[in-house]
C-alpha positions as CSV (number, residue, x, y, z in Angstrom):
1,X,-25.3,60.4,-0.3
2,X,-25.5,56.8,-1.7
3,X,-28.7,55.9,-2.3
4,X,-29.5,52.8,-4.2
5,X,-33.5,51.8,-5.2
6,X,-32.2,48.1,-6.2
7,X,-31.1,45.8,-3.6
8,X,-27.9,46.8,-1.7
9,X,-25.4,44.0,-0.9
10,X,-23.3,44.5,2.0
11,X,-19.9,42.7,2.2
12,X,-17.2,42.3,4.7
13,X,-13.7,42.9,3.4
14,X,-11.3,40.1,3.5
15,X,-7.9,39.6,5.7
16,X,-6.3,38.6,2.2
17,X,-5.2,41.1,0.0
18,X,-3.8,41.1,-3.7
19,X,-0.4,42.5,-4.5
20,X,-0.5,46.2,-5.9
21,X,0.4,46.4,-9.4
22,X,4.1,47.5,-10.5
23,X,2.9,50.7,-11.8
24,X,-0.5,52.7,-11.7
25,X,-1.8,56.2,-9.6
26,X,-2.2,56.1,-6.1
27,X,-5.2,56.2,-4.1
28,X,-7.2,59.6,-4.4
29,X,-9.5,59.7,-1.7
30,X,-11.9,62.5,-3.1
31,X,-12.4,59.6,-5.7
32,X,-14.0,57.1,-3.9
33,X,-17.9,56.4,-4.0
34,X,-19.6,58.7,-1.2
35,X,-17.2,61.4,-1.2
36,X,-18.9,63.0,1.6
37,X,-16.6,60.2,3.7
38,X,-13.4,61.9,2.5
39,X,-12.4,63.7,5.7
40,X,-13.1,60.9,7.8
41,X,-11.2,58.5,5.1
42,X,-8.7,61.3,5.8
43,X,-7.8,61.3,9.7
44,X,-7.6,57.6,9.9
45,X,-5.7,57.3,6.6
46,X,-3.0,59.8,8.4
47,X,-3.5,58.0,11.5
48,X,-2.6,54.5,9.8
49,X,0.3,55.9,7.8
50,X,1.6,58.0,10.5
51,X,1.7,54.8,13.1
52,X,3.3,52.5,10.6
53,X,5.7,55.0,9.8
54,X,7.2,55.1,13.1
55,X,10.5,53.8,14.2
56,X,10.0,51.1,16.1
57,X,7.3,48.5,14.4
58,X,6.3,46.7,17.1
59,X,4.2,49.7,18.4
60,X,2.6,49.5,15.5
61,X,1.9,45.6,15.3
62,X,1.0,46.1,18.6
63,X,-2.0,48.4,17.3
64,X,-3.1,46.8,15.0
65,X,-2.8,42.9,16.1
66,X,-0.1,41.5,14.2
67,X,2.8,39.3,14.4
68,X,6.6,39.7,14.7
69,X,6.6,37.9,11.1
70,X,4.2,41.2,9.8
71,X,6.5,43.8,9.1
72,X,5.9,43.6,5.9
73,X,2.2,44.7,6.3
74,X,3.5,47.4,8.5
75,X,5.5,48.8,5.8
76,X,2.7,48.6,3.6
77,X,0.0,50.9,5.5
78,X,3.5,53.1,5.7
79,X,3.1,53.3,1.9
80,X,-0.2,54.0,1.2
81,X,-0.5,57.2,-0.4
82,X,2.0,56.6,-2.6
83,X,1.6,52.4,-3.2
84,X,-0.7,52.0,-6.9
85,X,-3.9,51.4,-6.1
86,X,-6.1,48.3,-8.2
87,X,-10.4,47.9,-8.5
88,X,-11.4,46.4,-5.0
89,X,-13.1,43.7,-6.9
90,X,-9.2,42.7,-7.6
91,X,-8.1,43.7,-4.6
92,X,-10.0,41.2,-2.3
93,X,-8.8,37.3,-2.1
94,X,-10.2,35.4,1.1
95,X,-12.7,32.8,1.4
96,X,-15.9,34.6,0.6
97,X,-14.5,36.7,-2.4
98,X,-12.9,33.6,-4.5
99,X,-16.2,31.7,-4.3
100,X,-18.1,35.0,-5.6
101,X,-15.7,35.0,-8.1
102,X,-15.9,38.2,-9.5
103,X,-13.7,37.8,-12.7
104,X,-15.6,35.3,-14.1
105,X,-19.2,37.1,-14.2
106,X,-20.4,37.3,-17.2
107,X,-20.6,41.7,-18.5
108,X,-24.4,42.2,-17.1
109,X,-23.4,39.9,-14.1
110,X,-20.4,42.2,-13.3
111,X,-22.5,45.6,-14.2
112,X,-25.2,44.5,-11.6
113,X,-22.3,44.0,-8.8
114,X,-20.7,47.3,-9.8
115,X,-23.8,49.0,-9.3
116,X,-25.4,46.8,-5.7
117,X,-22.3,45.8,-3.8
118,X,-20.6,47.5,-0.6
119,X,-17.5,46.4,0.8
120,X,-17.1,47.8,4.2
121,X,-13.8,48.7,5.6
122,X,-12.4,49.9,8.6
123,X,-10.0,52.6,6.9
124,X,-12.0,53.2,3.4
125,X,-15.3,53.2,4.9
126,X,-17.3,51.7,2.3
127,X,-16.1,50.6,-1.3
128,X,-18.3,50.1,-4.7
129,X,-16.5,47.1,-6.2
130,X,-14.5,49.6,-8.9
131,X,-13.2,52.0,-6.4
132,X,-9.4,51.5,-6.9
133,X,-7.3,51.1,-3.1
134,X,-3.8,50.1,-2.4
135,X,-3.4,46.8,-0.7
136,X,-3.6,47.3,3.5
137,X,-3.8,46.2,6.9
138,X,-6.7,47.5,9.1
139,X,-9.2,45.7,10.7
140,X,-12.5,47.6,12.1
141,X,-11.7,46.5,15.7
142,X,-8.4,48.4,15.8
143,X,-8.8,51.4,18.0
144,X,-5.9,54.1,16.5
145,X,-4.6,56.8,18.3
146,X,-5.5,59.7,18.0
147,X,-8.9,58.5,16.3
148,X,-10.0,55.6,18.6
149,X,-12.2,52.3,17.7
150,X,-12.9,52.6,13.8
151,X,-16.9,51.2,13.8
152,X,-17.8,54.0,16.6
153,X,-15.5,56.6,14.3
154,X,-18.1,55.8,11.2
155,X,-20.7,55.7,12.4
156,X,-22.1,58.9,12.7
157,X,-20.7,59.5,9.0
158,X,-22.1,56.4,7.7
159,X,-25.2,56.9,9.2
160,X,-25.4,60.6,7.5
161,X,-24.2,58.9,4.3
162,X,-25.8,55.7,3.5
163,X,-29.3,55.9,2.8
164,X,-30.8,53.0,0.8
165,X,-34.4,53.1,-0.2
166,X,-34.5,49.3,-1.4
167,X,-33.9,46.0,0.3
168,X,-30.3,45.7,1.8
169,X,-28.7,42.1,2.1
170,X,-26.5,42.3,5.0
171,X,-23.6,39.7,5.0
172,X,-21.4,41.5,7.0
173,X,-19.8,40.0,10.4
174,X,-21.0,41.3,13.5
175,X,-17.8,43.8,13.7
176,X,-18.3,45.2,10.3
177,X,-21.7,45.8,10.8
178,X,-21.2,47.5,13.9
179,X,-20.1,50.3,11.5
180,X,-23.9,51.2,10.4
181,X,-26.9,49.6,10.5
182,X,-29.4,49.7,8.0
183,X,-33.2,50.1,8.3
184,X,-34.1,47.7,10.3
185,X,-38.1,47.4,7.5
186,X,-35.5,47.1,4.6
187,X,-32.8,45.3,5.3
188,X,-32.4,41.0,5.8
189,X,-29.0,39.7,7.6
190,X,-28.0,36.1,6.7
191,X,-26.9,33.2,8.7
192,X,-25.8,29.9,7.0
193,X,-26.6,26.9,9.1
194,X,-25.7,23.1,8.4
195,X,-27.9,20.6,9.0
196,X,-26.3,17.2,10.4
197,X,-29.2,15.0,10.8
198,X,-31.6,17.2,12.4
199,X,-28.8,18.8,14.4
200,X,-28.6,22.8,13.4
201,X,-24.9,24.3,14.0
202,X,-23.6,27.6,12.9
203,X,-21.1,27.3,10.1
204,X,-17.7,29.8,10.2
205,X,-15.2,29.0,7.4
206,X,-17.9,27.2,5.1
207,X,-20.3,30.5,6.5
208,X,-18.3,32.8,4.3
209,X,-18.0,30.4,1.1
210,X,-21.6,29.7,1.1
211,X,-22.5,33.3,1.1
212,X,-20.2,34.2,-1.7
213,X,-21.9,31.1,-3.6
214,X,-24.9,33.2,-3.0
215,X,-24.0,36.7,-4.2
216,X,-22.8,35.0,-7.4
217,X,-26.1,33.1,-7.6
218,X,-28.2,36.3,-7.2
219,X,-25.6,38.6,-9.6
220,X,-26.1,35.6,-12.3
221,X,-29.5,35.8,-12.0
222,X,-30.0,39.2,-12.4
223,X,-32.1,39.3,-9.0
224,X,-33.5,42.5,-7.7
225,X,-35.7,41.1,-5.0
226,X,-37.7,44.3,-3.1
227,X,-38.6,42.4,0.0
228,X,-37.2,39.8,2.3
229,X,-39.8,37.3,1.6
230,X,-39.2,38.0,-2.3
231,X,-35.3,37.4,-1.4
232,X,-36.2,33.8,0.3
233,X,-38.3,33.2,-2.7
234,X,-35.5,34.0,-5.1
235,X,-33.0,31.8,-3.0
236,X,-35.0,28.8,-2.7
237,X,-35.6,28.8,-7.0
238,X,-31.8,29.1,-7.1
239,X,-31.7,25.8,-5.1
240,X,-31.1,26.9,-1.4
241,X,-32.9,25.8,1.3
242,X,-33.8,28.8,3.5
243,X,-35.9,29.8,6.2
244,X,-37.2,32.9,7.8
245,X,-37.0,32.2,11.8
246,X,-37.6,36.5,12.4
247,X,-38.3,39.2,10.9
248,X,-35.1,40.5,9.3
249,X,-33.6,37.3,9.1
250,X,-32.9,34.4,6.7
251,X,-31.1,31.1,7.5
252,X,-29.5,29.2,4.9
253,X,-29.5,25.6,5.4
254,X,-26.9,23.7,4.2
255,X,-26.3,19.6,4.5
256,X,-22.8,19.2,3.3
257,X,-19.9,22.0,3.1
């Protein structure tokens, strides 16, 4: 079970991946936080390997939406039980993760991050910052054969799993958190909005930067809000302008990107 009485942070994963290290263990799946996901982790694991490892690529690109210039990530999910694995927190390099900038925390910072942060995943499941992975290629809205669409595959073992008993910050996208949903008392999803003279539009790009400016803020800060309001009250004394327009909701306003 993964239980956590501090806040819970949930993050998507990112498209961009860093290269595996020249030398280092492979992924042990009985090693990963909530080991109670390992079977599941299991069957799609084989399933991704076993597709990728086929003859003809394009079957495989095919599967899992990728170009005719993507064989390389082909090979790659063809490799992963042997490919050496490196922390998550180094393993993850798009938008969102380079403005968290988890490198550069300073020791508690990073401790706090260890300890609140969930990457979601459509092949690993879920993912404390520390677990160590091999690089890979598998969005949550592939649908695999022999296991079928990845969110509807975890979520009965999420749902069994996860069980948070303090606030949960949910900054997943709508496909990751498809995967599980938390209690709907505890739990505050995040929507960054910018504000062009009086004119309210949804932000996508800037969306995911903005939010991993936030993390870092709340990690720095040593935050451990317990309720949603205490969260928008945290935010706005770090400088953001936010506003609560439902109840398990918070928009952050933004004027320039």
């Amino acid at each position: 079970m993964c239980q956590s009485a501090g806040v819970l942070i949930l993050l998507p994963p990112s498209e961009g991946k860093a290269a595996p290290p020249r030398r280092g263990r492979p992924v042990d799946t009985g090693r990963l936080t909530v080991p109670a996901l390992t079977p599941v982790r299991e069957k799609i694991l084989d399933a991704l390997s076993d597709l990728c490892a086929d003859t003809d690529p394009a079957r495989a690109r095919a599967v899992l939406g990728l170009g005719p210039t993507q064989d390389d990530d082909v090979r790659r999910n063809a490799a992963l039980r042997t490919t050496p694995a490196l922390a998550a927190a180094d393993l993850y390099t798009g938008v969102l993760y380079d403005a968290l900038g988890l490198t550069s925390l300073d020791a508690p910072a990073r401790r706090l991050a260890n300890r609140s942060v969930l990457v979601f995943s459509g092949l690993w499941g879920v993912l404390r910052l520390t677990d160590r992975v091999p690089p890979y290629r598998c969005a949550v809205g592939t649908t695999l054969p022999g296991v079928g669409g990845l969110a509807a595959f975890w979520r009965p073992a999420l749902t069994e799993a996860l069980t948070p008993s303090g606030l949960v910050l949910d900054l997943r996208s709508g496909a990751y958190a498809a995967m599980w949903q938390p209690p709907p008392a505890r739990s505050v999803a995040v929507r960054v909005l910018q504000d062009r003279d009086g004119r309210r539009t949804v932000v996508s790009h800037f969306n995911k930067a903005t939010k991993g400016r936030m993390v870092r803020d709340l990690l720095s800060a040593g935050a451990n809000p317990r309720t949603p309001s205490a969260l928008a009250g945290v935010l706005g004394d770090l400088g953001y302008t936010v506003e609560q327009p439902a109840p398990g909701r918070l928009d952050v306003v933004v004027t320039s990107l």
